[in-house]
Structure formats: structure tokens, C-alpha cells
VOKOLTI-727755 format. One record per residue (C-alpha): x, y, z; residue number from 1; residue in one letter. Coordinates in steps of 0.25 Angstrom, whole numbers. Example, Ala and Ser with C-alpha at 12.3 -4.5 7.8 and 13.67 -1.06 7.14 Angstrom:
2
    c1    c2    c3 resi resn
    49   -18    31    1    A
    55    -4    29    2    S
***
This chain:
383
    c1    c2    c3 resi resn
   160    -9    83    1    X
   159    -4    97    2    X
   144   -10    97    3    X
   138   -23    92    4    X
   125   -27    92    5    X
   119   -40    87    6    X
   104   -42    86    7    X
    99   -56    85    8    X
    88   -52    74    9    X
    83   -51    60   10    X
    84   -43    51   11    X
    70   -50    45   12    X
    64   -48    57   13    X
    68   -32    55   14    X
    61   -31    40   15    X
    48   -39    47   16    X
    48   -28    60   17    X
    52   -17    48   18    X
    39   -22    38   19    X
    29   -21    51   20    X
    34    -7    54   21    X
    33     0    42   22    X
    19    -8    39   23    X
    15    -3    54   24    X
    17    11    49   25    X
     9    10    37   26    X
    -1     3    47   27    X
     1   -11    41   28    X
     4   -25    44   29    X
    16   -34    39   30    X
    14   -47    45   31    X
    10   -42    60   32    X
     9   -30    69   33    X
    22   -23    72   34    X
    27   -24    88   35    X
    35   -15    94   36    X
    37    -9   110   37    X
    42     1   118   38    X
    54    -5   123   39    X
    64     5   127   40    X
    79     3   137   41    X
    71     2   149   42    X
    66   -13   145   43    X
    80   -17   141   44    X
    90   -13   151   45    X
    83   -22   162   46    X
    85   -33   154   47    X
   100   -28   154   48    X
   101   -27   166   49    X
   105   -11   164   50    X
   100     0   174   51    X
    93     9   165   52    X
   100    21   170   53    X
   112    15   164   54    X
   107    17   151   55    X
   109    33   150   56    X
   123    33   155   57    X
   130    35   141   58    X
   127    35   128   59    X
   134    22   124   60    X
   131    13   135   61    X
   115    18   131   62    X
   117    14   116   63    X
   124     1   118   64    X
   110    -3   127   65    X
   101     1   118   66    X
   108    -8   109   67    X
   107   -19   118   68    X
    92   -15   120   69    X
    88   -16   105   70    X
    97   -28   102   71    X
    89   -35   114   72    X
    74   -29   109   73    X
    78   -33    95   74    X
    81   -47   101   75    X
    71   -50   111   76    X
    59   -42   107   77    X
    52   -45    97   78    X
    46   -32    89   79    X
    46   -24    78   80    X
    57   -16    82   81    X
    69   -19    73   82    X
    65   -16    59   83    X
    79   -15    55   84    X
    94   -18    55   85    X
    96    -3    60   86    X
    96    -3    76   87    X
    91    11    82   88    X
    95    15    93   89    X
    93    31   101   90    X
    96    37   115   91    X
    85    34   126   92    X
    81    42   137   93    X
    68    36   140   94    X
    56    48   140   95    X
    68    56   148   96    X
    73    62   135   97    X
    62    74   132   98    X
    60    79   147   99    X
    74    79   149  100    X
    77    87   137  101    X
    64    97   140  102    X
    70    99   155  103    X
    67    88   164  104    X
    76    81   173  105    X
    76    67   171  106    X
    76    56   181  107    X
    86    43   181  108    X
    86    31   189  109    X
    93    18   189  110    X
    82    10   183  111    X
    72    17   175  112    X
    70    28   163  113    X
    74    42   165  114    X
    62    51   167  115    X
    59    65   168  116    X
    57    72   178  117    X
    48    84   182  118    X
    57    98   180  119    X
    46   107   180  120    X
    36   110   192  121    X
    28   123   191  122    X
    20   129   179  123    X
    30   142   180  124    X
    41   130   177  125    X
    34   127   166  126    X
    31   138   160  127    X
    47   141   160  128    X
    49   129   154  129    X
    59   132   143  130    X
    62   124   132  131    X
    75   115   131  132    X
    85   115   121  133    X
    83   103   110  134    X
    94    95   116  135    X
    92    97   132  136    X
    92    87   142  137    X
    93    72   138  138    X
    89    75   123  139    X
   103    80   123  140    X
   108    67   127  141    X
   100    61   117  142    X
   105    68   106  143    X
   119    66   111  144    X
   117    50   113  145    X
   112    50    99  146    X
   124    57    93  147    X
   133    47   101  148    X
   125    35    97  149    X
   128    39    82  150    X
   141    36    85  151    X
   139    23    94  152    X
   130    16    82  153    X
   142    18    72  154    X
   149     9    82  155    X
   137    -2    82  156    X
   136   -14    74  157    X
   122   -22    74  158    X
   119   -34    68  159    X
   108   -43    67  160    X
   114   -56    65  161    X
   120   -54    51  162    X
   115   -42    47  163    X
   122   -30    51  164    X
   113   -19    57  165    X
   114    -3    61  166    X
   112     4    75  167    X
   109    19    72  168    X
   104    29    81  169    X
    88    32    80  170    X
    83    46    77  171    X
    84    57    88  172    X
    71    62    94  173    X
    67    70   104  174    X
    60    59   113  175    X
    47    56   109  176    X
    39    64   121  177    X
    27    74   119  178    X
    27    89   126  179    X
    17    84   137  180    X
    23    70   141  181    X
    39    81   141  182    X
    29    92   150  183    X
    25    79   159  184    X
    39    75   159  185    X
    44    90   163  186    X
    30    95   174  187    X
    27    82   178  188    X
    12    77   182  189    X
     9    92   185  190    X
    10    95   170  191    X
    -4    88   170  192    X
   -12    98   178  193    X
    -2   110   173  194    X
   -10   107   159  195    X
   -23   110   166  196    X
   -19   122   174  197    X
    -9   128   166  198    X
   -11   125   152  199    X
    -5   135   143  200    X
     8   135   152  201    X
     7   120   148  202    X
     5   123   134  203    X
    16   132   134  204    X
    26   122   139  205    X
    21   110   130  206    X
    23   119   118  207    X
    39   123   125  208    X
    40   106   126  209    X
    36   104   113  210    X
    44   115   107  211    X
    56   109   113  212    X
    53    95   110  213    X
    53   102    94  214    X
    65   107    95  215    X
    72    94    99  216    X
    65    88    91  217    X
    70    95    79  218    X
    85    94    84  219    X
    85    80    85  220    X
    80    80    71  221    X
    92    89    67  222    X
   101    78    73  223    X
    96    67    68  224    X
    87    70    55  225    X
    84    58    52  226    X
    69    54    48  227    X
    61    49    59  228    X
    49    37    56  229    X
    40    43    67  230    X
    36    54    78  231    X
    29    52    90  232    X
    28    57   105  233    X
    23    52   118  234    X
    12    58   126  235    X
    11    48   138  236    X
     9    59   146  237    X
    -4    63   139  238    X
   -11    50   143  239    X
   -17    56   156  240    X
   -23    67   151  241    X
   -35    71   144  242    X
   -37    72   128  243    X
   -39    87   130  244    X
   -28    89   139  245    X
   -20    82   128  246    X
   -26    89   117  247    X
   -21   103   123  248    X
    -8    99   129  249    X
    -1    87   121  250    X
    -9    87   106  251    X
    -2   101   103  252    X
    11    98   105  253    X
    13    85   101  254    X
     6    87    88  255    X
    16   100    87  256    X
    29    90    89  257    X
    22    78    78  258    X
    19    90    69  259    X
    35    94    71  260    X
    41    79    69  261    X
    29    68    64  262    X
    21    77    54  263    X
    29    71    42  264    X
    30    56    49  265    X
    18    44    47  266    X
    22    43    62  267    X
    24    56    67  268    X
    12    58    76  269    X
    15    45    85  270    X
    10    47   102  271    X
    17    36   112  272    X
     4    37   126  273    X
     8    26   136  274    X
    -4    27   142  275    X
   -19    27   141  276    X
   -22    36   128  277    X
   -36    33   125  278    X
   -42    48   128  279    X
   -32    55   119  280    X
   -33    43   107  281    X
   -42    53    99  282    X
   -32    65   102  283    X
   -20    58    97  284    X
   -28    50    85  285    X
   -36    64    80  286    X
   -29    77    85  287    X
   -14    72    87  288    X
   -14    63    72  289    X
    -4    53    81  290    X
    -1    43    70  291    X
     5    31    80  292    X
     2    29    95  293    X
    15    22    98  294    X
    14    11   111  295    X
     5    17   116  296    X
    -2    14   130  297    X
    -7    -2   133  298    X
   -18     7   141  299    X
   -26     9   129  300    X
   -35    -3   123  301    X
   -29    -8   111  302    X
   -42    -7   105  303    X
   -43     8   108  304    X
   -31    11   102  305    X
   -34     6    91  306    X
   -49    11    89  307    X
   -45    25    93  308    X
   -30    25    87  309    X
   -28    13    78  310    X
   -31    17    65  311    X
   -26    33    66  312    X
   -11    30    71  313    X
    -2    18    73  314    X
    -4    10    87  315    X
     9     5    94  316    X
     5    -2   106  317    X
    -1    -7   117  318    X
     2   -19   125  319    X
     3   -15   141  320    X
    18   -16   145  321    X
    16   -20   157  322    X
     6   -33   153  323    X
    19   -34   144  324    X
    28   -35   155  325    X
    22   -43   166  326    X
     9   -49   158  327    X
    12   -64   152  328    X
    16   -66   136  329    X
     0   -71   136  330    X
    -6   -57   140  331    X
     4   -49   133  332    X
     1   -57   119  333    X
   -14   -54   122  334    X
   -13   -38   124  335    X
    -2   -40   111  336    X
   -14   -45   102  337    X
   -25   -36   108  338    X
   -16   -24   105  339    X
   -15   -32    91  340    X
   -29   -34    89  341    X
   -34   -21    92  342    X
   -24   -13    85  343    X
   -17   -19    75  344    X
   -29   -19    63  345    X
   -29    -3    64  346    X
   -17    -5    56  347    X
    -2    -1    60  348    X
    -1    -7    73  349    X
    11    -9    83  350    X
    10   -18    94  351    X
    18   -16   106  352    X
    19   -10   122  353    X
     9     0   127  354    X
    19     5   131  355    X
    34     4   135  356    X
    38   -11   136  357    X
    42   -12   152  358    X
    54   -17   157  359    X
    54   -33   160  360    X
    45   -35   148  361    X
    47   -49   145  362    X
    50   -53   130  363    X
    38   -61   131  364    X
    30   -50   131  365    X
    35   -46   118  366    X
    33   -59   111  367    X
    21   -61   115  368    X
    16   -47   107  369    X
    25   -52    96  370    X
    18   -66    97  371    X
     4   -57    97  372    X
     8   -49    85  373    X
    13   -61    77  374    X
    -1   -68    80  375    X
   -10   -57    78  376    X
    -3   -55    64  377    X
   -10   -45    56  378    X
   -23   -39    57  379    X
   -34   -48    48  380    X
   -36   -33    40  381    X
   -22   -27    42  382    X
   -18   -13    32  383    X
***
């Protein structure tokens, strides 16, 4: 085999991690509260000493380090993410992938993620903005990676110990991002006041972004038509604005893409906000229908999240990253059971970052949430 991967773990602990997430989903308990994070290439290559720039040169040299991520998450963080012998693994691109497929040139440096960068700069530009073909920009790359990575995993062999596992490559998608967070992405900070001054161009370019986002959308699924378990879409750009402003410029069009791709799936109305997202808690719980707010922001009180969201959607969060990073195993098991206390008896809870695990997270961190997800147990009147 021209890969081999082995992964010091077991397959027991899989059916446990496998048991906690199908319960979550049917908001039940097994034996404790499921942990999971948002822990992505730029935590891992540090810790291999590999500039992250490194990481987009070639298709193979990218797969054969997100093998060495997962092995070294599966191995050393202790979660729920392994449910099975069946290793995924998919083309990543950061948040570049959307803005650079809608237009945007994207910016790389040595050591940090790719990131869009502004490629339109006057409301006449915007209003000329034309739609992209499906598999423009870095999308295209995607797809082509993914094809290529077909390929690769029928030249892996995984095992775990004794037991023989499988790599395959996990589904295609268009990235994950929401119209307005792609027309920040595209405008910039003007897009902000744009919305306020001219609104209907606005409006006509979110319906352009969202039609074009469909359309990838629907050719990835003609690649690669296999079912998906959920859909959701990040609105961190929304956190600044009002709810009104959001229920005029991001509520349409995001409820046109989940009634497109999550009307048939129990999780196909899932909203990622890093930020604060307490003034727009009652727009995404009654007009949106979100069923999972996915780690979500540590700047909202566990508490609230739970009062204003905890028993409409699935919670996944919120522990601060940062407190994460630099605070001791002490603190960090602390905010892990307040997160626990507050949230996990509104059924179906997740606990993990709020959000997006920094680099030079120490493991300590992430025992000491396990530890606090192990103590707390189960709530004393769990579903």
C-alpha cells in the first residue's frame, strides 16, 4: 500500500463515541454528554512543525497530512469524534473556498489560513456582479482533489491495532457559508452600510450569491450523491447587526438554501455564529426553525443559550478558546461544567469550543472537559 496508517485506539471506544451520537440526535443521553470541537489543520501543523502554506501545494502531500492530523486527534484528544472504523477524510481550504469560487481573490501567507480578499469596491461593481460557473475559483480545486483522493484512499490501508479499518473521502459540499458572510467576504466592511443605503442593490446581489451557491450545490450532489446526515451554514457575519437588519438581509436567503438542501434532513436547518448572538436568538429559534446552533459563540452565557435556544434546537458549544488555551486545566474544567449544568438537561447536548480550538491548545485542556463531562454524568431527569 502506498499509505499506512495505524491508530492506537478502540474500536469499543468507537460503539461508545457511536451510541452518544445517535442518542444526541434523538436528544438523549447514553452514559454522558457527547464532546466534540472545532479542531481543523491549523492546530495540527504547528505541532508538526509544517508552514501552513505547505499544506495547499499538492493534492497528495495535503491528504497524506490530513492523515497524520486525524491519526494524532484520534490519538491524543479525547472526544467523540471517531464513531467508526471508517476514517474521513475531504479537501480543506479553510473559509477560502466559497469567496474564491464567487470571485474573490484569495490571500496566502506562510503561516496562517488562506483568506478572501475584497474584489468589489463600488455599488456600480455590485450591481455587475455576475454569477460564477458552479465550479469556479477554488471549488474547482476541490472537486478535482476530491476525485484525486478517491484514488489515494484505494492506496491506504488503516488499522486500529488489529482491526482493519477504511479511509474514504467524505461528501462534497459547497463550503458551508451563508450569502451575507460570501458578500462580506466579496464588499468587505462597506457591505454593512451599503445594506442601509442601497438596499434593493443588496438584495439583488444576495439573491445572485444565493443562486450561485444553489447551483454548486446541486453539482456537487451530482458528483457525489450520496446521502448527507445534516445541513447547515455559518452566519458570523451576522453577529454585528441588528435582528432586523438580519431579518431583511440574511433570514431570506438562508431559509431559501435549507429549504433547497435540509428540508428533508432532522438537521438540515443547523446556523454556526462565532460571535455574540443573543439579539438574533428569537429570529433564528422562531422565523429561521434552526434545528442545531453548532459551536457556537463562548460570548453567550451558557445559561441563555439554553433558556432562549435549548429546548427548540440542538446546542454544540461554548467553552472560550482562548480560556482554553492559556487558562489552567482548573478554569477550563469549571467553564466545561457550567456549559454542562446549564445546557445539558434541555436534552441533546454537545459540549465542546465556542468556537474554533486555537493553536497551542494544550491537551490538558481537552481532558480536563472530558474529566468534566465524565463527572457531570447525566442530567438527574435526562430524556
Amino acid at each position: 500500500m502506498r499509505f499506512e496508517l495505524d491508530i492506537d485506539y478502540s474500536p469499543d471506544e468507537m460503539a461508545a463515541s457511536r451510541a452518544r451520537m445517535q442518542a444526541r440526535a434523538e436528544r438523549r443521553y447514553v452514559d454522558r454528554v457527547p464532546v466534540n470541537y472545532c479542531v481543523v489543520p491549523r492546530y495540527f501543523a504547528p505541532i508538526f512543525g509544517v508552514p501552513y502554506l505547505d499544506l495547499f501545494g499538492d493534492v497528495e502531500t495535503h491528504y497524506y497530512w490530513l492523515l497524520q492530523f486525524a491519526k494524532y486527534q484520534i490519538e491524543n484528544i479525547p472526544c467523540d469524534y471517531m464513531t467508526g472504523t471508517t476514517l474521513y477524510i475531504h479537501p480543506y481550504f479553510d473559509n477560502a473556498v466559497p469567496p474564491s469560487a464567487q470571485g474573490a481573490e484569495i490571500g496566502w501567507t506562510e503561516g496562517s489560513p488562506p483568506r478572501a480578499l475584497a474584489a468589489i469596491h463600488t455599488p456600480d461593481q455590485m450591481e455587475a456582479f455576475q454569477v460564477a460557473e458552479p465550479d469556479a475559483g477554488l471549488r474547482g480545486t476541490v472537486i478535482d482533489w476530491w476525485q484525486q483522493m478517491k484514488t489515494l484512499v484505494a492506496q491506504t490501508r488503516l488499522t486500529f491495532g488489529n482491526t482493519e479499518g477504511h479511509v474514504d473521502v467524505g461528501c462534497l459540499s459547497t463550503g458551508g457559508l451563508s450569502a451575507h458572510m460570501l458578500a462580506v467576504d466579496l464588499v468587505g466592511e462597506p457591505f454593512y452600510w451599503w445594506m442601509l443605503e442601497y438596499p434593493e442593490a443588496c438584495h439583488r446581489f444576495l439573491a445572485k450569491i444565493t443562486q450561485g451557491e444553489i447551483e454548486a450545490e446541486h453539482l456537487m450532489r451530482r458528483i457525489d450523491p450520496r446521502l448527507r446526515g445534516g445541513y447547515g451554514l455559518a452566519e458570523d457575519s451576522a453577529q454585528i447587526i441588528s435582528p432586523a437588519l438580519f431579518r431583511a438581509f440574511c433570514l431570506p436567503y438562508t431559509a431559501r438554501m435549507f429549504d433547497a438542501f435540509g428540508a428533508e434532513l432532522a438537521n438540515g436547518r443547523a446556523i454556526h455564529i462565532c460571535g455574540e448572538s443573543r439579539h438574533l436568538h428569537a429570529v433564528l429559534r422562531d422565523e429561521l426553525h434552526m434545528s442545531a446552533f453548532d459551536i457556537f459563540g463562548y460570548m453567550v452565557p451558557p445559561q441563555e443559550a439554553a433558556a432562549n435556544l435549548g429546548y427548540s434546537c440542538l446546542l454544540w458549544g461554548n467553552i472560550n478558546p482562548m480560556l482554553m488555551k492559556d487558562g489552567s486545566p482548573e478554569q477550563v474544567y469549571a467553564a466545561a461544567r457550567e456549559c454542562l449544568e446549564a445546557m445539558a438537561p434541555c436534552g441533546g447536548y454537545m459540549v465542546g469550543d465556542g468556537a474554533n480550538v486555537c493553536p497551542g491548545t494544550p491537551l490538558a485542556s481537552f481532558e480536563a472537559i472530558m474529566r468534566a463531562a465524565e463527572d457531570y454524568g447525566l442530567p438527574q431527569d435526562h430524556p
